[in-house]
DOTOR-105834 format. One record per residue (C-alpha): x, y, z. Coordinates in pm, 1 decimal. Layout:
<vexgus>
<vexgu east="X" north="Y" up="Z"/>
...
</vexgus>
This chain:
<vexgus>
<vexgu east="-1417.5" north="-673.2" up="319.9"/>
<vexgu east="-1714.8" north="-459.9" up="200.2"/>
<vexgu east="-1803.4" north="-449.8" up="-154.0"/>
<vexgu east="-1887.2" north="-122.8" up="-306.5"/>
<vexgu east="-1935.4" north="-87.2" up="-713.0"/>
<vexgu east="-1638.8" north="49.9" up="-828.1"/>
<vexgu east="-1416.5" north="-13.8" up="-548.0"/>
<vexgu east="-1311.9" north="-246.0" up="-291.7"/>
<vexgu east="-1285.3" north="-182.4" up="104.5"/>
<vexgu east="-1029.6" north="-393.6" up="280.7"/>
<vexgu east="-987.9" north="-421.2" up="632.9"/>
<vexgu east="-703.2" north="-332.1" up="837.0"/>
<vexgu east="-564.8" north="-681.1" up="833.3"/>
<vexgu east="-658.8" north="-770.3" up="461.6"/>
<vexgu east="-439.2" north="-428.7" up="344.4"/>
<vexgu east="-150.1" north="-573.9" up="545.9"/>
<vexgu east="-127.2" north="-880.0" up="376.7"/>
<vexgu east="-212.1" north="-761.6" up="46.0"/>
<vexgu east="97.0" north="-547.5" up="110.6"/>
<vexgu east="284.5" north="-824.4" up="251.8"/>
<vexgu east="330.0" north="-686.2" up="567.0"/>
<vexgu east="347.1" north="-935.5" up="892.1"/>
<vexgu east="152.6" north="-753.0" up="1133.2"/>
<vexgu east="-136.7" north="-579.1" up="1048.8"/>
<vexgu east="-59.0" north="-314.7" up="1353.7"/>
<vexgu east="215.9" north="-206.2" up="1062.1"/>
<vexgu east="-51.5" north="-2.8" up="896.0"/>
<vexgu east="-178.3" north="175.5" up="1224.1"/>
<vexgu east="182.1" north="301.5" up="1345.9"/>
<vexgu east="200.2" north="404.8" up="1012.6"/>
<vexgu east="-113.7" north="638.1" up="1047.2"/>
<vexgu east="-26.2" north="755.7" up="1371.9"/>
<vexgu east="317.5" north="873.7" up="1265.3"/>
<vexgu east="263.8" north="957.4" up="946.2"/>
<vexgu east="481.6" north="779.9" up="790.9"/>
<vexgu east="386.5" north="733.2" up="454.6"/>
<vexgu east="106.4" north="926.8" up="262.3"/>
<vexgu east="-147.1" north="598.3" up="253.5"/>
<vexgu east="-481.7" north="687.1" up="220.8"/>
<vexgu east="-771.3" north="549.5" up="417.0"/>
<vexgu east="-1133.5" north="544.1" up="523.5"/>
<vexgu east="-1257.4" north="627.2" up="867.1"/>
<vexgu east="-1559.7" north="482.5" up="937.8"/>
<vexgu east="-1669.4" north="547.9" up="1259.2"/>
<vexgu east="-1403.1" north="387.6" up="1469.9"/>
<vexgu east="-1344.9" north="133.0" up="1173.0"/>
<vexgu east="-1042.4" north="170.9" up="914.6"/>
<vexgu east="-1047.3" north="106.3" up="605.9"/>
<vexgu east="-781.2" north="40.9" up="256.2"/>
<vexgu east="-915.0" north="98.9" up="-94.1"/>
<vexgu east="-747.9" north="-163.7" up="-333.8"/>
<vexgu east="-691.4" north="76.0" up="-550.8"/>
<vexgu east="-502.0" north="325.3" up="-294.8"/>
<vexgu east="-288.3" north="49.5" up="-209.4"/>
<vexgu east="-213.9" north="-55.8" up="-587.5"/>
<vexgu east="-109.0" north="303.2" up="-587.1"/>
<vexgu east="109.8" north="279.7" up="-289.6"/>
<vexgu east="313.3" north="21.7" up="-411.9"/>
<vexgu east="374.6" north="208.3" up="-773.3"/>
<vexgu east="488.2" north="476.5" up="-616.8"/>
<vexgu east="723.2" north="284.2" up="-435.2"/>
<vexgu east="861.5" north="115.6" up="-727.6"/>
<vexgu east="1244.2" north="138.7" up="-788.6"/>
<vexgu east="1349.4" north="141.0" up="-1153.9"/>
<vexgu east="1699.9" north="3.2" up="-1171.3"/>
<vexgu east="1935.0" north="91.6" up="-1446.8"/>
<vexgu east="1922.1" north="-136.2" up="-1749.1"/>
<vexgu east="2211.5" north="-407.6" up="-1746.4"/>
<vexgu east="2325.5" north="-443.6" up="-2102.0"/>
<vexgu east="2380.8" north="-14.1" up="-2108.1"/>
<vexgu east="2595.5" north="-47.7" up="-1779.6"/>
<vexgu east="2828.0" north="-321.0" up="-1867.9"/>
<vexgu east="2875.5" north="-182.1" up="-2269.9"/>
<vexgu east="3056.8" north="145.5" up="-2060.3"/>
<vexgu east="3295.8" north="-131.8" up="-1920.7"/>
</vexgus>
């Protein structure tokens, strides 16, 4: 990991399991198919995850289910 002030770099394999992902070769069929719109940092030959890109990621993956109580009230 590489500490910068305001952000922090992960590594290929630290993003996948702060995702929760299994294999950290997830994240690089994901970039060559474009799968999802993850951001990341090419350095060099080196790949890089900003923790707050991934914090992102998961938000916008967020499902919002209806609330209970309002469904079974209609019942």
């Amino acid at each position: 990991m590489i500490h910068s002030q305001n952000n922090l770099l992960l590594t290929e394999r630290a993003a996948a399991a702060y995702l929760g992902l299994t294999n950290h070769n997830t994240l690089a069929v994901w970039r060559a198919t474009k799968r999802y719109d993850l951001a990341y940092i090419k350095v060099g030959r080196l790949v890089r995850y900003r923790k707050e890109d991934l914090d992102a990621f998961i938000e916008q993956r967020k499902v919002c289910l209806p609330n209970m109580k309002v469904a079974a009230k209609r019942s």
